[in-house]
N, C-alpha and C positions, 0 to 999 in steps of 0.2 A: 230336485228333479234334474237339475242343469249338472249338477257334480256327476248324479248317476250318469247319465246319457255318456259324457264327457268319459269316466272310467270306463262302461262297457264299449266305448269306441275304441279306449284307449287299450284294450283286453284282446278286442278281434284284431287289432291294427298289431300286438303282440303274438299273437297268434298265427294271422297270416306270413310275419316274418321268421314264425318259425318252421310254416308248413313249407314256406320257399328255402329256409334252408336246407330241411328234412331232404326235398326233390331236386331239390344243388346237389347233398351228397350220396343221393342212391344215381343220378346220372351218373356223376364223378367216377361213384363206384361200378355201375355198368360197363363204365368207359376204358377203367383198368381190369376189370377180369377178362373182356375178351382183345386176343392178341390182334389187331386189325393187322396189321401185316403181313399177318400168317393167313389171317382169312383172304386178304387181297390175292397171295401167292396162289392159296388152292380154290376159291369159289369168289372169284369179281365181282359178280352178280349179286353173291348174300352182303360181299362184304360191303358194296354199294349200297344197297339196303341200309342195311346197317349204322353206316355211315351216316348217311341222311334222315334215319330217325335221332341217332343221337345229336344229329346238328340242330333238329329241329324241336328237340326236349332241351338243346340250351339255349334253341333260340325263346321258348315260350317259357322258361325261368328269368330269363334276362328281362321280357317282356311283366314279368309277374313283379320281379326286383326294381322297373320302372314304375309301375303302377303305382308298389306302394311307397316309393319314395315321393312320388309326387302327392301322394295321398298325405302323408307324414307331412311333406312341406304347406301345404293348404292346412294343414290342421296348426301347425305351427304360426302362420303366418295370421290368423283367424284368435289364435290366442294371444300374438303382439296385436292385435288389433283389441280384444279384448283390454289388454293389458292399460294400452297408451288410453283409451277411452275413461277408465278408473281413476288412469294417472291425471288426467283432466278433470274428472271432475273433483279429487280428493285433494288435488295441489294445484291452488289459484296459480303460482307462477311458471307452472307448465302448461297453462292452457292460455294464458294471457299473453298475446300476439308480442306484445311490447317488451315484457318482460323474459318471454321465454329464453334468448338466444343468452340474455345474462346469467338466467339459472345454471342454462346445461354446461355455461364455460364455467362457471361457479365449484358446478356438481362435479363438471370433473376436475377441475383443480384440485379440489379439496379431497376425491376418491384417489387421484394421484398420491396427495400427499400423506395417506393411510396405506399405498403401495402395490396399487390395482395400478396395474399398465393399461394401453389405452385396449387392448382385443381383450381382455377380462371388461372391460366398463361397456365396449359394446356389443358386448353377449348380454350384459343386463335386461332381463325382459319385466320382470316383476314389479307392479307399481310400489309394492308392501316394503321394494327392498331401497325405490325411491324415496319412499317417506323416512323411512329411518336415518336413507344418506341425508335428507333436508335439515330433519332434527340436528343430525348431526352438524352440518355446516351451521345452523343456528346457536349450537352450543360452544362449538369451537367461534364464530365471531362473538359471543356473549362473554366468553373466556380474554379473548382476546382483548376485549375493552376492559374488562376488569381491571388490573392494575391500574389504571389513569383512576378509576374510582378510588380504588385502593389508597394511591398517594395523597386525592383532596383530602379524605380521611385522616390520613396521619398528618398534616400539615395544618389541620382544624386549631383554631385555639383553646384552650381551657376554661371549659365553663367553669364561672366563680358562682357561687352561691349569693343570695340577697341576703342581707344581716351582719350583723355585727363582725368585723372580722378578726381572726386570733393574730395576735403577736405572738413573735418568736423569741420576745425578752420574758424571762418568767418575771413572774407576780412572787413578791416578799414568803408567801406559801409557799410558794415550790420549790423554792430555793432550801428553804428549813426541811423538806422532805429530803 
């Protein structure tokens, strides 16, 4: 129900910016078919007229192109609020006071060093796109420690077996083979 509402908002908010453009360029267009200065020369009076509805059809476009920009920004603003709330509850170290200011220098080091500049990272609104950057930083330090394992590993000594052990002088037998 919440996606629906959200689309058909997101449909009329499309729509109204395009009935505002529509009435942007049939003004525009009014504005260049009649010659005002020819009108001014032979009839003062219409072309004052004139004048002042078209100032006042740009003024209540301009007024239409404020409306829905502010509309768009509350709707915006209303979906980082969404956003960051999600990001709290699905990522304990962005919602945890103590930890948080270590994550986001973390996050973005690490988004840095994948080759997001800093105005790409803070356009990031999506928690879905946080989780993946987390994993991420989780797997690049899991990576990163890896070799030090690696090395005990190879440095291990050679398990010998319990039992009897072979010599490398042969036995009377092997020699005759």
């Amino acid at each position: 129900q919440k996606n629906s509402l959200r689309q058909s908002y997101d449909t009329r908010l499309s729509e109204l910016n395009d009935l505002i453009a529509t009435a942007d360029g049939f003004v525009r267009q009014q504005q260049g078919s009649k010659d005002l200065q020819k009108l001014w020369d032979e009839d003062p009076t219409s072309a004052a007229k004139l004048d002042y509805q078209l100032r006042e059809q740009n003024r209540q476009i301009e007024g239409m192109k404020e409306k829905a920009h502010q509309e768009y920004s509350k709707q915006y603003e209303d979906y980082l609020a969404t956003q960051r709330e999600l990001a709290a509850t699905k990522i304990p170290e962005y919602s945890d006071p103590n930890k948080a200011d270590t994550f986001k220098y973390n996050l973005r080091t690490s988004l840095r060093n994948y080759g997001f500049n800093d105005q790409e990272i803070g356009n990031l609104a999506d928690h879905r796109f946080l989780m993946v950057a987390k994993d991420a930083m989780s797997y690049q330090s899991l990576k990163d420690k890896r070799p030090i394992v690696q090395k005990k590993v190879a440095n291990a000594p050679r398990v010998i077996k319990s039992g009897i052990a072979k010599s490398n002088t042969s036995s009377g037998r092997e020699a005759i083979r």
